[in-house]
C-alpha positions as CSV (number, residue, x, y, z in Angstrom):
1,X,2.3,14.0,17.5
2,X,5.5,14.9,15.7
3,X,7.2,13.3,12.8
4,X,9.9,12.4,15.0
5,X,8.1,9.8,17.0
6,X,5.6,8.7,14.4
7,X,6.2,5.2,12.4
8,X,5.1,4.9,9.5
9,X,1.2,4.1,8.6
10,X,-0.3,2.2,6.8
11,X,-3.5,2.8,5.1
12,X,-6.1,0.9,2.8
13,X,-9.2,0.3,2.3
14,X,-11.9,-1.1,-0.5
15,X,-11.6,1.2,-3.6
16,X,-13.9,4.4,-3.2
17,X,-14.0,4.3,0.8
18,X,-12.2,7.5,1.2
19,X,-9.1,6.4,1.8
20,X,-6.6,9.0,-0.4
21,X,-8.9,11.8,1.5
22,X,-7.8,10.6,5.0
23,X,-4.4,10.3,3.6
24,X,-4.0,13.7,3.0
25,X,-5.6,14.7,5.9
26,X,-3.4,12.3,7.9
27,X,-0.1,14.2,5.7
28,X,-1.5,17.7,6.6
29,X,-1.5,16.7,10.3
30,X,1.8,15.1,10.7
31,X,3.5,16.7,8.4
32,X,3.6,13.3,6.3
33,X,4.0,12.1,2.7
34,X,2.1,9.6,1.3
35,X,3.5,6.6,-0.6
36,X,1.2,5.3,-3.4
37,X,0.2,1.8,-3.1
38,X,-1.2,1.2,-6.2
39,X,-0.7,-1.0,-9.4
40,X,-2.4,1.2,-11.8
41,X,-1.2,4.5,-10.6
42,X,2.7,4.1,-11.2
43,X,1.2,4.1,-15.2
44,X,1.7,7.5,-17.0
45,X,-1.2,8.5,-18.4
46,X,-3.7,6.5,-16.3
47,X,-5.3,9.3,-14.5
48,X,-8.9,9.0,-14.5
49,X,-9.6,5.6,-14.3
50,X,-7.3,5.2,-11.4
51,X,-8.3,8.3,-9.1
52,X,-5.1,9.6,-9.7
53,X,-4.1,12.4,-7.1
54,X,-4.7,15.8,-8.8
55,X,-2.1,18.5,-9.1
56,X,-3.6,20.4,-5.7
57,X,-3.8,17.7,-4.4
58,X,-0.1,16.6,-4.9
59,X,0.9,20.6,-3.6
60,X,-0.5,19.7,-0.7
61,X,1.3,16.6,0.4
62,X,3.8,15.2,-1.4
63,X,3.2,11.8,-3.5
64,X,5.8,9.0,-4.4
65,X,5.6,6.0,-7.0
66,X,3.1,7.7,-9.2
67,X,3.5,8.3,-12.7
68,X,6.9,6.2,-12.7
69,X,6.9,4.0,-15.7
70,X,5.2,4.6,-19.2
71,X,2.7,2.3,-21.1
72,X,5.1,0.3,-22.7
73,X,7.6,-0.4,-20.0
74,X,6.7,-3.3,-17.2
75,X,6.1,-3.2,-13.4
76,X,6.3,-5.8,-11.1
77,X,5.6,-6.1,-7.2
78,X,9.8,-6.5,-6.6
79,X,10.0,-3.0,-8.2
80,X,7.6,-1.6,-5.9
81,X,8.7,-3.3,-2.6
82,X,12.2,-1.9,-3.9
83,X,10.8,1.6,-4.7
84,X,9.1,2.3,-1.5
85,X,12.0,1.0,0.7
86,X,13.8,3.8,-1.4
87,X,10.8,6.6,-0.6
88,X,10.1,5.8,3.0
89,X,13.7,6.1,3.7
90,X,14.2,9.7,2.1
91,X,11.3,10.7,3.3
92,X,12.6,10.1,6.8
93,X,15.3,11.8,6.2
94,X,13.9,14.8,5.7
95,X,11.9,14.4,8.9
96,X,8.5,13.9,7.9
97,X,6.3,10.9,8.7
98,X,5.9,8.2,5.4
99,X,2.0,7.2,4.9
100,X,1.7,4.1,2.6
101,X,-1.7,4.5,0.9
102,X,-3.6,2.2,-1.7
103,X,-5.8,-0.8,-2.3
104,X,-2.8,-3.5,-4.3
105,X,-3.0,-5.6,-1.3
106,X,-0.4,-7.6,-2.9
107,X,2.0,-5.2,-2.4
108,X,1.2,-4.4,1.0
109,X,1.6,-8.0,1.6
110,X,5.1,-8.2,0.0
111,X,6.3,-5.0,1.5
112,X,5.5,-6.2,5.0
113,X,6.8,-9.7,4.4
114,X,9.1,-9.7,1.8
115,X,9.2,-11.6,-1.5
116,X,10.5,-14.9,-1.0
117,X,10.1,-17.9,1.3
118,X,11.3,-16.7,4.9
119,X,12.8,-20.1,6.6
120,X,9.9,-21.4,9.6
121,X,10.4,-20.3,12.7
122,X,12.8,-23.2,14.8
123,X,11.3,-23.5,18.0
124,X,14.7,-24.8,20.0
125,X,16.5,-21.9,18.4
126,X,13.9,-19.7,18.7
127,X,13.9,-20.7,22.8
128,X,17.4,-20.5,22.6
129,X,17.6,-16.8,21.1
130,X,14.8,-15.8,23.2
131,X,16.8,-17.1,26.6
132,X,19.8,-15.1,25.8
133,X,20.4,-10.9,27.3
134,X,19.7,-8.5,24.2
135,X,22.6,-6.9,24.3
136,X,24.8,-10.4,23.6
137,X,22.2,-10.8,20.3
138,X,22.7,-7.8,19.4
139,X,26.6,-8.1,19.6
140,X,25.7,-11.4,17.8
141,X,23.8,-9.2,14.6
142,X,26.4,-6.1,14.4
143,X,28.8,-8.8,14.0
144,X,27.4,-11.3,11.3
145,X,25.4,-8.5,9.5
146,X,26.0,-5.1,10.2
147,X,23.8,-3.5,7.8
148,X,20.8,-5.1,9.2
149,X,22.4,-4.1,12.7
150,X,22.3,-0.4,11.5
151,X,18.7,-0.3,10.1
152,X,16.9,-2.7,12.7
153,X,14.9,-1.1,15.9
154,X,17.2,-2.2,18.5
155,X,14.8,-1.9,21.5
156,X,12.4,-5.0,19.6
157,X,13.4,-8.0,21.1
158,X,11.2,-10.0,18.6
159,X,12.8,-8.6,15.5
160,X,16.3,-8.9,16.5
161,X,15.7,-12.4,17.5
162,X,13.8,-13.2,13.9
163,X,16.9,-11.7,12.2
164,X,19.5,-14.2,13.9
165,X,17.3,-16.9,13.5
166,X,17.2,-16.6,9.8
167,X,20.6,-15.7,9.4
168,X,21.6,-18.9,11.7
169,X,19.2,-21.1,9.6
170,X,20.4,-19.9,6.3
171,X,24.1,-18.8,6.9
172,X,23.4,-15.8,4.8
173,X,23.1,-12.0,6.1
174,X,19.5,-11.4,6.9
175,X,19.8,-7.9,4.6
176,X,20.2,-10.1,1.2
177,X,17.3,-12.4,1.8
178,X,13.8,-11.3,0.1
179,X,12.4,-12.2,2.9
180,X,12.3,-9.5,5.8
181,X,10.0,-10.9,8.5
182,X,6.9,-13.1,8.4
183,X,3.6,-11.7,8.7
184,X,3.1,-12.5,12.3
185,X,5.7,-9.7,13.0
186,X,4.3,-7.3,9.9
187,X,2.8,-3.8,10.9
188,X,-0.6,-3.2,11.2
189,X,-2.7,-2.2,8.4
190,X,-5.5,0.4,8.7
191,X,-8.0,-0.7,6.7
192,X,-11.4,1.8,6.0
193,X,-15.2,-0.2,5.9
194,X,-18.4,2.0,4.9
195,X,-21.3,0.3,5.0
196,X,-22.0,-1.7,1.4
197,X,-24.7,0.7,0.2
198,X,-23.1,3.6,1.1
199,X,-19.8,2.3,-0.8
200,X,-21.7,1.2,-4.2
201,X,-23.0,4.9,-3.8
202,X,-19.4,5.5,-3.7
203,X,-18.6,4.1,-6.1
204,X,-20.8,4.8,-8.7
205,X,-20.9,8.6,-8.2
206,X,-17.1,8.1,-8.7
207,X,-17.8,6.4,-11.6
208,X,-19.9,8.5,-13.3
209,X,-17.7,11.4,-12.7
210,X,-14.6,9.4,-14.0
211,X,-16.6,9.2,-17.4
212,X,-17.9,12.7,-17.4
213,X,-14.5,14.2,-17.3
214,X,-13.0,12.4,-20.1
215,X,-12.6,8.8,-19.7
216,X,-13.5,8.0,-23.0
217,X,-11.0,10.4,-24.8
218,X,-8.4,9.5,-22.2
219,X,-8.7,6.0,-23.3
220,X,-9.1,6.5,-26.8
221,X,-5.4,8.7,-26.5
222,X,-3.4,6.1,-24.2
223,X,-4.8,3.4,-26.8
224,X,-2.2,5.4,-29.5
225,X,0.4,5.1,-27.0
226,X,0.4,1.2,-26.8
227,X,-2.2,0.8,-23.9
228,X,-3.5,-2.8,-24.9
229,X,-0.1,-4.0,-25.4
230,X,0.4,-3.9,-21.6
231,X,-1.9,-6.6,-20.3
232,X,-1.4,-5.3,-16.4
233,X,-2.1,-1.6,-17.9
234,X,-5.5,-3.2,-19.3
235,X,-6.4,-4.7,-16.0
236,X,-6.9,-1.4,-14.7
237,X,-10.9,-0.6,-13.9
238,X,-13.0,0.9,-16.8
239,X,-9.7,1.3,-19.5
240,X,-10.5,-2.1,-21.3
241,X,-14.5,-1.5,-20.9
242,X,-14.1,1.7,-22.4
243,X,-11.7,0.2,-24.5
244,X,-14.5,-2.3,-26.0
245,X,-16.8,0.3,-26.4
246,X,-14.4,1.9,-28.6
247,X,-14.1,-1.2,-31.0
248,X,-17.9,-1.0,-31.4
249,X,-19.0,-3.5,-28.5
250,X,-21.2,-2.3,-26.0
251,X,-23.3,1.4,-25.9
252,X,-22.0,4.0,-23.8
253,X,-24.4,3.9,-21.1
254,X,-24.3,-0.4,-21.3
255,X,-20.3,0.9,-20.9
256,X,-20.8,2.6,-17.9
257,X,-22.9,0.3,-16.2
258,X,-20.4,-2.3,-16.5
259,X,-18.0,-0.4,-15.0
260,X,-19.7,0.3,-11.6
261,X,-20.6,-3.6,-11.7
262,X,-17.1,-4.4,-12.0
263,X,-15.7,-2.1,-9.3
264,X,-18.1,-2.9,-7.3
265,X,-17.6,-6.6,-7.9
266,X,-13.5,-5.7,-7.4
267,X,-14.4,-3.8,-4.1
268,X,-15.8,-6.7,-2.4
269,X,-12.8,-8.8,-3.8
270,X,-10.2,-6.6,-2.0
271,X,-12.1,-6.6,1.2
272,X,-12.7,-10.0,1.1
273,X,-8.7,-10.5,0.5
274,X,-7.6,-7.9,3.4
275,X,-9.4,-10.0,6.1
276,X,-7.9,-13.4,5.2
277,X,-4.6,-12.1,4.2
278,X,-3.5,-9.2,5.9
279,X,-3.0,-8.1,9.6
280,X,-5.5,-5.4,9.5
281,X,-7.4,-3.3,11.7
282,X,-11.3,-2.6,10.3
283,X,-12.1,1.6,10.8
284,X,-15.7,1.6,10.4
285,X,-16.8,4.6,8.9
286,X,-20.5,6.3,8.7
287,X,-21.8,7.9,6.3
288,X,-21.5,11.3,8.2
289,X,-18.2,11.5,9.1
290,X,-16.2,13.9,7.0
291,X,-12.0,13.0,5.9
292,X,-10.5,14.6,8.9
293,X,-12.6,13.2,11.8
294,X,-11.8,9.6,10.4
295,X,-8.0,10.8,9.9
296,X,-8.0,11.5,13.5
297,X,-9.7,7.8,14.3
298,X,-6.9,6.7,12.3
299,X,-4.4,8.4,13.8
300,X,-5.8,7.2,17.3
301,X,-5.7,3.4,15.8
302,X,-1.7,4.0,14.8
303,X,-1.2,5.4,18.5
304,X,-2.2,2.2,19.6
305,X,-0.9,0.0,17.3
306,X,2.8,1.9,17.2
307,X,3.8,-0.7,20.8
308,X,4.1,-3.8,17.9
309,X,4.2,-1.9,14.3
310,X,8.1,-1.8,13.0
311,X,9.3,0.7,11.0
C-alpha cells in the first residue's frame, strides 16, 4: 500500500503494550513517520522514564515532537494539536505516510476534535445541507472560506456539510475556529489490548530495565536542571518516585516497587479512558505475536477503517 493512498494512522494503546514497536514496524512498511503523542516525551532530558525512542531507533523512522521544549519552558495540549498539524503536513509533503503514536489520550482527543466548543449540530440545517448537490456546497465553502476549501477531502459529503454548518451557525470561517469536527466525524483510533497479566509483565520488565540503566542518576541530573519546578515534568511515571527516594524517603527497592504499582495503576486508567472517550478500535494482542505480525493486523484495521477516517 503506498504512501500515496494511505491516510494517516492513528495508534495507541495502554503504556507497555508494544505500541512504539508496531509503529516502527508500521513506518518501515509504508514508508511512514511517526508523530509522538506523548506529554512527557516533548521534555529534553526525560529519556528513560518515558521510553523515549533511542537513536537507532529514530535512524530508522523518523520521529517528530520529541525532545522540543526544555525543563523549564511549558507545554500545553494547544501547542501540540498545533505542532502536529505542522508535522503531519510536511511529512506529506515529502510523500510519506504520518503515523501518530502515544498513550496522552488527551491529545488525541483534541487533535481529532479540536480545542474549543464546536456549535451542536442543527438538525433543519443539517437536512437542508444534506438535501443540496455537492458541488453547489462546495461552491458555497470555496466561497466563504477558501482555506478550508483547499485543505478539506472534497469527495466527503459529511465533512463538507459539517464545515458549512458551523460556518453558517457562527458566521466565522470554519479554518479559525478551534473546533475542527466533533468526534462523531473523528478518525479512528487503533488502540493495542494484551491480556492484563501479560501487560503488568510488561510492564514491570520495563520497569526494572528503566532503573537498571540509569534512572536514578538521570533523575538526580534533570533535578539540577529545574525538574521539580515543572509540575507537568513531575507528573511523568517514576521521575518524582525516584525523586523522593533521593530526598531520603523510601528504599530503593520500596522505590521501584512503587513504580510498577503506579504504571500499572496509570495503564488501567488510560484504557479505561480510551473506551469511554475515544472512537477506538481494540487490537487484541497474544502474547506470541511478535511487532510486525500485529503491525500488519493494524494495517489491515486502517484498510478498513480508511472508507470514514479523514485526513
Amino acid at each position: 500500500m503506498s504512501a500515496k493512498n494511505t491516510k494517516s494512522i492513528f495508534l495507541a494503546g495502554p503504556t507497555a503494550s508494544g505500541k512504539s514497536a508496531v509503529a516502527l514496524e508500521l513506518a518501515d512498511q509504508l514508508g511512514g513517520e511517526i508523530i509522538s503523542v506523548d506529554s512527557m516525551q516533548v521534555y529534553r532530558g526525560l529519556d528513560l522514564g518515558t521510553a523515549k525512542p533511542n537513536a537507532e531507533e529514530r535512524v530508522r523512522a523518523p520521529h517528530h515532537l520529541i525532545d522540543i521544549v526544555e525543563l523549564k519552558e511549558s507545554f500545553s495540549v494547544a501547542d501540540f494539536v498545533r505542532l502536529a498539524h505542522v508535522a503531519e503536513e510536511q511529512i506529506r509533503a515529502r510523500g510519506n505516510v504520518p503515523i501518530f503514536c502515544g498513550g496522552t489520550g488527551l491529545y488525541f482527543r483534541a487533535y481529532f476534535e479540536g480545542l474549543g466548543e464546536a456549535p451542536p449540530s442543527d438538525p433543519q440545517l443539517r437536512a437542508t445541507l444534506e438535501a443540496a448537490p455537492l458541488d453547489q456546497l462546495l461552491r458555497e465553502l470555496e466561497q466563504s472560506d477558501p482555506v478550508t476549501f483547499a485543505k478539506i477531502d472534497r469527495q466527503n459529503p459529511r465533512r463538507v456539510i459539517r464545515a458549512l454548518e458551523v460556518i453558517r451557525l457562527t458566521d466565522k470561517p470554519f479554518s479559525e475556529q478551534r473546533a475542527m469536527w466533533d468526534a462523531s466525524n473523528a478518525p479512528t483510533l487503533l488502540c493495542l489490548q494484551r491480556d492484563p497479566a501479560d501487560l503488568r509483565i510488561r510492564i514491570e520488565t520495563r520497569v526494572d530495565e528503566m532503573f537498571h540503566r540509569g534512572l536514578v542518576d538521570e533523575t538526580r541530573q534533570l533535578l539540577t536542571r529545574g525538574l521539580d519546578q515543572n509540575r507537568t515534568a513531575m507528573q511523568a511515571l517514576g521521575y518524582r518516585q525516584v525523586t523522593e527516594h533521593l530526598r531520603g524517603e523510601p528504599s530503593l527497592a520500596e522505590t521501584i516497587a512503587l513504580v510498577k504499582t503506579k504504571t500499572w495503576q496509570f495503564a488501567r486508567r488510560q484504557r479505561t479512558w480510551f473506551r469511554q472517550q475515544m472512537n477506538t478500535r481494540w487490537l487484541e494482542i497474544s502474547v506470541s505475536e511478535t511487532a510486525e505480525q500485529i503491525a500488519a493486523r493494524a494495517l489491515a484495521a486502517s484498510k478498513e477503517s480508511f472508507a470514514t477516517v479523514r485526513p
